[in-house]
C-alpha positions as CSV (number, residue, x, y, z in Angstrom):
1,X,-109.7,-67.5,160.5
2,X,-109.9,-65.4,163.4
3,X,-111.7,-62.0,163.0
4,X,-110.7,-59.2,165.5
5,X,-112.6,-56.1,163.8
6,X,-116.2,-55.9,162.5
7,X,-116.6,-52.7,160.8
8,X,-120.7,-51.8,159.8
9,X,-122.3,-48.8,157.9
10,X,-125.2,-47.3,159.0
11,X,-127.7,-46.6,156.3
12,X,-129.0,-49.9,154.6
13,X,-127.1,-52.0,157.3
14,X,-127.2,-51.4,160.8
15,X,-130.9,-49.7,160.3
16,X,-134.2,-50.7,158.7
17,X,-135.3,-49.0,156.0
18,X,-138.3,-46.8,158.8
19,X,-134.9,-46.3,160.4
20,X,-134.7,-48.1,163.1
21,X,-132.2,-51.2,164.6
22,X,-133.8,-53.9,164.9
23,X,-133.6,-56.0,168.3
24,X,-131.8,-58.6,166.5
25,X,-129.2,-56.5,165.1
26,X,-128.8,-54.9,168.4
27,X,-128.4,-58.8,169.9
28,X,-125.8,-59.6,167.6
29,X,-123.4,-56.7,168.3
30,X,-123.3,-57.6,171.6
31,X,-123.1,-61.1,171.3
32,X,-119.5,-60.0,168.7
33,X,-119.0,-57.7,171.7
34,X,-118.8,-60.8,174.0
35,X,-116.7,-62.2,171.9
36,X,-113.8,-59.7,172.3
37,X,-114.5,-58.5,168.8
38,X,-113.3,-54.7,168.0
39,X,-116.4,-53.3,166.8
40,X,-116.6,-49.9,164.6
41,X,-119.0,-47.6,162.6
42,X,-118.0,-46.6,159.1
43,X,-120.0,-43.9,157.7
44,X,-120.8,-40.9,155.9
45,X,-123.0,-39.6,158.4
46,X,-121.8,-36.4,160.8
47,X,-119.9,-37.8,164.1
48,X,-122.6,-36.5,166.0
49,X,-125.3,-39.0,164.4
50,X,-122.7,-42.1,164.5
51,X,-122.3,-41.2,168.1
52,X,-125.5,-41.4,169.0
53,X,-126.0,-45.0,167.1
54,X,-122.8,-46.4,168.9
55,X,-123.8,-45.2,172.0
56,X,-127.3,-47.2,171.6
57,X,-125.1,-50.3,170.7
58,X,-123.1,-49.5,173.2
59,X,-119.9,-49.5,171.3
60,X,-117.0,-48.1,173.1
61,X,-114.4,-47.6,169.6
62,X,-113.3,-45.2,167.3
63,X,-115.9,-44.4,164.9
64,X,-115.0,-43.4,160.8
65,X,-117.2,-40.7,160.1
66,X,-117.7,-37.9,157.7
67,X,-116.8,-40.6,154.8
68,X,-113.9,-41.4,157.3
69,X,-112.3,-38.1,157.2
70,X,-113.5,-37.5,161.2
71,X,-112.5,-40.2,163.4
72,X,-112.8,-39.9,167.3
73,X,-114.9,-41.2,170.4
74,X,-115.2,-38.3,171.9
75,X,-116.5,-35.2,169.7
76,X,-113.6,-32.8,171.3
77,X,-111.4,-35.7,171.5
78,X,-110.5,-37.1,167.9
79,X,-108.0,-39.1,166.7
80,X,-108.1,-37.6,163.1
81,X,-109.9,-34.8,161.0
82,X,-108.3,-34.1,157.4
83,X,-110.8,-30.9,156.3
84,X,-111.4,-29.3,153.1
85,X,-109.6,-26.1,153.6
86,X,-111.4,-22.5,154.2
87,X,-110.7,-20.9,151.0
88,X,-111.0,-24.4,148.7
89,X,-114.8,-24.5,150.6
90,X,-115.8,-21.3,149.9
91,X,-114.6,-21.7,145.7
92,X,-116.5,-25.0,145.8
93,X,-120.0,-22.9,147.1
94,X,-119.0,-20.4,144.2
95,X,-119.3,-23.0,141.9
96,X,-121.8,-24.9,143.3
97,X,-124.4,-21.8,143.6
98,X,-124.7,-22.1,139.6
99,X,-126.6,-25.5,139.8
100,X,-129.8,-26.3,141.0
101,X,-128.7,-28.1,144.6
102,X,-128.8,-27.5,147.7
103,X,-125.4,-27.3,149.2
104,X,-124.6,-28.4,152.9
105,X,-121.3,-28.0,154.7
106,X,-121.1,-31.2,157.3
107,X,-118.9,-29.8,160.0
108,X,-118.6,-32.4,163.1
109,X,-120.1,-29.5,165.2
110,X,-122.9,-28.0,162.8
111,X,-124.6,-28.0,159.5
112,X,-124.5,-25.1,157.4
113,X,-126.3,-24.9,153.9
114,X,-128.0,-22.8,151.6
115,X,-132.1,-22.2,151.7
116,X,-133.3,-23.3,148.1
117,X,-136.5,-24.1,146.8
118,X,-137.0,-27.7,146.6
119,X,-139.3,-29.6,144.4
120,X,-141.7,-31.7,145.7
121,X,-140.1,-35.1,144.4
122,X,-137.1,-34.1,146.2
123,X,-138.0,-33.0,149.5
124,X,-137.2,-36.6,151.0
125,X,-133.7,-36.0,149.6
126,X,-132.9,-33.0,151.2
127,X,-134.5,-33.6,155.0
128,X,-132.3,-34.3,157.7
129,X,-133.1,-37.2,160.2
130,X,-135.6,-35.7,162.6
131,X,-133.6,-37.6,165.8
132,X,-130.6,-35.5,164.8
133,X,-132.2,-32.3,165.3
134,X,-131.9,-32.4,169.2
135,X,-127.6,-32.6,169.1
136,X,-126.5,-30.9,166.4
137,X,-127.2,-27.4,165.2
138,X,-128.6,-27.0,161.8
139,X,-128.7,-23.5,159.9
140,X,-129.7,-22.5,156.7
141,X,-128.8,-18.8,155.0
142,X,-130.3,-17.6,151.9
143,X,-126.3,-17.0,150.3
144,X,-123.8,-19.6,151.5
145,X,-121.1,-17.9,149.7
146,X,-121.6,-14.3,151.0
147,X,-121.8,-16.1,154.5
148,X,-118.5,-17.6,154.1
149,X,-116.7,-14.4,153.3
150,X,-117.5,-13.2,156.8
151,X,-117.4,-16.8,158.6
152,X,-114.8,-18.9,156.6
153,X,-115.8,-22.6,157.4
154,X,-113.6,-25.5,156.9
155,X,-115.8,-28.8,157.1
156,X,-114.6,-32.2,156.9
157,X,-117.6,-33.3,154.4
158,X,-119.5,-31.4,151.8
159,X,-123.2,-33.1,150.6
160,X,-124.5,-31.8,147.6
161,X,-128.2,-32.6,146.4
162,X,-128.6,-31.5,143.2
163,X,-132.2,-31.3,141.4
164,X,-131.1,-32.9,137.7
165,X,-128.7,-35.6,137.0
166,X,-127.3,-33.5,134.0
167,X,-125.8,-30.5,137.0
168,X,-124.7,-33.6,138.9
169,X,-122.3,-34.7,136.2
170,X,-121.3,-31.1,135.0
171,X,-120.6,-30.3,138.7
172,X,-118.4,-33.1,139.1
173,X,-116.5,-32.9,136.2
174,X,-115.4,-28.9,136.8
175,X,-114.4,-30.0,140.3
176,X,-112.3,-33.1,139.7
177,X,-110.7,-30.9,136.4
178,X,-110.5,-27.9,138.4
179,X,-109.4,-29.6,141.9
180,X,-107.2,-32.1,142.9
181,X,-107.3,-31.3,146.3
182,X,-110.5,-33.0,146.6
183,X,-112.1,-35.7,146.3
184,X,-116.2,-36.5,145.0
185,X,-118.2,-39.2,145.9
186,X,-121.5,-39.9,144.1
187,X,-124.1,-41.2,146.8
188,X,-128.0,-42.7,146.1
189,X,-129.8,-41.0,143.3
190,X,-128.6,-37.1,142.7
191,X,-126.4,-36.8,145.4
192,X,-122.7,-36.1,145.7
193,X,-119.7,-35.8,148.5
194,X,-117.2,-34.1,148.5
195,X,-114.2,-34.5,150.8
196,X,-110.2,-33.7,151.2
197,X,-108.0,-35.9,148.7
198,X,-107.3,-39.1,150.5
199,X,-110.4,-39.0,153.0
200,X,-112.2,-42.2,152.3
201,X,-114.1,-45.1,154.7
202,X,-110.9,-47.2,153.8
203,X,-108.5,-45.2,155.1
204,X,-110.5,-44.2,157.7
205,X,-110.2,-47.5,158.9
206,X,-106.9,-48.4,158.1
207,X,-106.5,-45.9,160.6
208,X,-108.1,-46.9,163.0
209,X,-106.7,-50.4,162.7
210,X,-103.3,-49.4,163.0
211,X,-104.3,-47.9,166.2
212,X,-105.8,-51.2,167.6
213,X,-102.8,-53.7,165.9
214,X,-105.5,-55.3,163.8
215,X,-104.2,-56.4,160.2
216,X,-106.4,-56.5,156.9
217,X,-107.1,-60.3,157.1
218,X,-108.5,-59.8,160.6
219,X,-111.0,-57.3,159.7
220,X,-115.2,-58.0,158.6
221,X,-116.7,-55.2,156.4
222,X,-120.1,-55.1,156.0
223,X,-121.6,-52.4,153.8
224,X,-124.3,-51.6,151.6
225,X,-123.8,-48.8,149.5
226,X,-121.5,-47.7,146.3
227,X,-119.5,-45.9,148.7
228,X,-118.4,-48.9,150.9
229,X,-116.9,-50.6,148.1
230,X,-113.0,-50.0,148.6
231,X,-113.9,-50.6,152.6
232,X,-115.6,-54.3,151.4
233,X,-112.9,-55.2,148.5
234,X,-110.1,-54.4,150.8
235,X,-111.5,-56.2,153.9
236,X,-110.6,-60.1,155.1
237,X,-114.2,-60.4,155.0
238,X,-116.1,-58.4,152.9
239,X,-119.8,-58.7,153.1
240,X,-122.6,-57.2,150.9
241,X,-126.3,-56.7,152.7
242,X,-128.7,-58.3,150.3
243,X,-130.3,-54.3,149.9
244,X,-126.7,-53.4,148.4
245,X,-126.3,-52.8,145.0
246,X,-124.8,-54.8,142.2
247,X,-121.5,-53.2,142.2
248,X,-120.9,-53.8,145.8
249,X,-122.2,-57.6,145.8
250,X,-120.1,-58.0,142.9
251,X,-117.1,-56.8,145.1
252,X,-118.1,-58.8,148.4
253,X,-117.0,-62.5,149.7
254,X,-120.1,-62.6,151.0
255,X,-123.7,-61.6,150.9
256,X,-125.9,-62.0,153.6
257,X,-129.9,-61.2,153.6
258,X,-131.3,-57.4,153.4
259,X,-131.5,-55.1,156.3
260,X,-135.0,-55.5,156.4
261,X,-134.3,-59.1,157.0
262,X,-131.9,-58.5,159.5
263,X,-128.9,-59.7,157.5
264,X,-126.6,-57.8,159.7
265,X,-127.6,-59.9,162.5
266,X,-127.6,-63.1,160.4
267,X,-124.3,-62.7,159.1
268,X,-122.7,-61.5,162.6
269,X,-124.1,-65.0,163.7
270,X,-123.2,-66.9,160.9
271,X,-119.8,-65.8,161.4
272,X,-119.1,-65.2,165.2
273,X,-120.2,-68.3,166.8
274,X,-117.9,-70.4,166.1
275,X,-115.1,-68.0,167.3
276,X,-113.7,-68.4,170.6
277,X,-113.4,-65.4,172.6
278,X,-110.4,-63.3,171.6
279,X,-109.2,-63.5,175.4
280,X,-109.3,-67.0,175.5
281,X,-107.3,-67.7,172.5
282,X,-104.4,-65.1,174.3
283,X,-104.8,-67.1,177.3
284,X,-104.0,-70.6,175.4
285,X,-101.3,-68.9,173.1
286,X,-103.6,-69.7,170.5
287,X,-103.3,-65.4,169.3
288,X,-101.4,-63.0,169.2
């Protein structure tokens, strides 16, 4: 089989757990980027963030971001955006302001969320990436749905970390009774996404594979959290890192070590060395 796409998460796969890419990983992309190979982010993180982790790779491809519902190389140039609309935003933070969560509104140019107390055990859930500080403006207002009725926002991703697992579940069941135009996504521990009905990593790069002329059976996932399950199960090669959970090993082809271990870079190796280069099988007629 001859793999033209390698698609890779962030969290729990391209990075370490202090994260950071190891020199490894960072090796093995490039040595799939030698090999022709189309290579793409897929993740749930703002398009600034995934920007700045492609660039380091130096990956020159459409990136899925946003849970796939922002897609672009450029931030002013993209490909594809499917928002949660201004007014279906602004009933969500309604709603939302009745649990015990912080709300934050993941637009690809800025952050905007609501100032809430947070306990102690869950200030690691509710701090932002310290590198991302520098490109990409984050502000915080004491009422997030008083500031929307003078400054609607419509944001491709909503995150939602909530301080009790019992508001997580209420939350989500009034939304997904109360609104089909959207869609939630239950992350690590308490919290939850929220994008536009049909916004997904899949289609995200379904998309993006159209674009390229890259079919299902030519594509490597590799993911390693609940979330990259459809993109793993759907992919020719679906690959679990050893950090993933059960669910998405269960759902995998293959699973390679953990991303403390460097399984990215093992698998990439593993997989890609015996592959010609995708311009030397065009040259021989040996692919399309």
């Amino acid at each position: 089989m001859v793999y033209k796409m390698l698609v890779m998460n962030i969290d729990g796969t391209l990075e370490q757990d202090n994260g950071k890419i190891h020199k490894h990983t960072r090796e093995a992309v490039d040595f799939a980027l030698q090999k022709g190979i189309h290579i793409t982010i897929a993740t749930s993180r703002n398009f600034p963030a995934a920007k700045r982790v492609a660039k380091m790779l130096k990956l020159d491809s459409y990136l899925a971001t946003h849970q796939g519902a922002f897609i672009a190389k450029e931030l002013n140039k993209p490909i594809y955006v499917h928002r949660i609309n201004e007014q279906i935003t602004s009933e969500l933070v309604t709603l939302l302001e009745s649990f015990s969560c912080q709300i934050r509104l993941v637009h690809e140019k800025f952050l905007l969320g609501n100032k809430v107390k947070v306990p102690n055990n869950m200030l690691a859930k509710v701090v932002f990436q310290s590198a991302s500080r520098f490109i990409y403006q984050e502000r915080y207002v004491d009422s997030l749905s008083e500031r929307l009725l003078d400054d609607p926002v419509s944001p491709p991703k909503m995150e939602v970390v909530f301080f009790a697992k019992k508001d997580l579940e209420d939350a989500k069941k009034a939304i997904e009774e109360m609104y089909e135009e959207v869609h939630c996504i239950e992350s690590d521990g308490l919290k939850m996404e929220i994008v536009a009905a049909g916004a997904s990593k899949l289609n995200g790069i379904k998309y993006i594979c159209n674009h390229y002329g890259i079919k299902q059976h030519e594509v490597v996932a590799v993911g390693a959290g609940m979330d990259d399950i459809p993109l793993v199960s759907w992919a020719g090669l679906g690959v679990a890192m050893g950090n993933a959970p059960i669910a998405l090993q269960d759902s995998a082809d293959w699973i390679t070590r953990t991303n403390n271990e460097n399984g990215l870079a093992y698998m990439v190796r593993e997989h890609f060395r015996k592959q010609y280069r995708i311009e030397f099988l065009k040259k021989n007629n040996m692919l399309k």
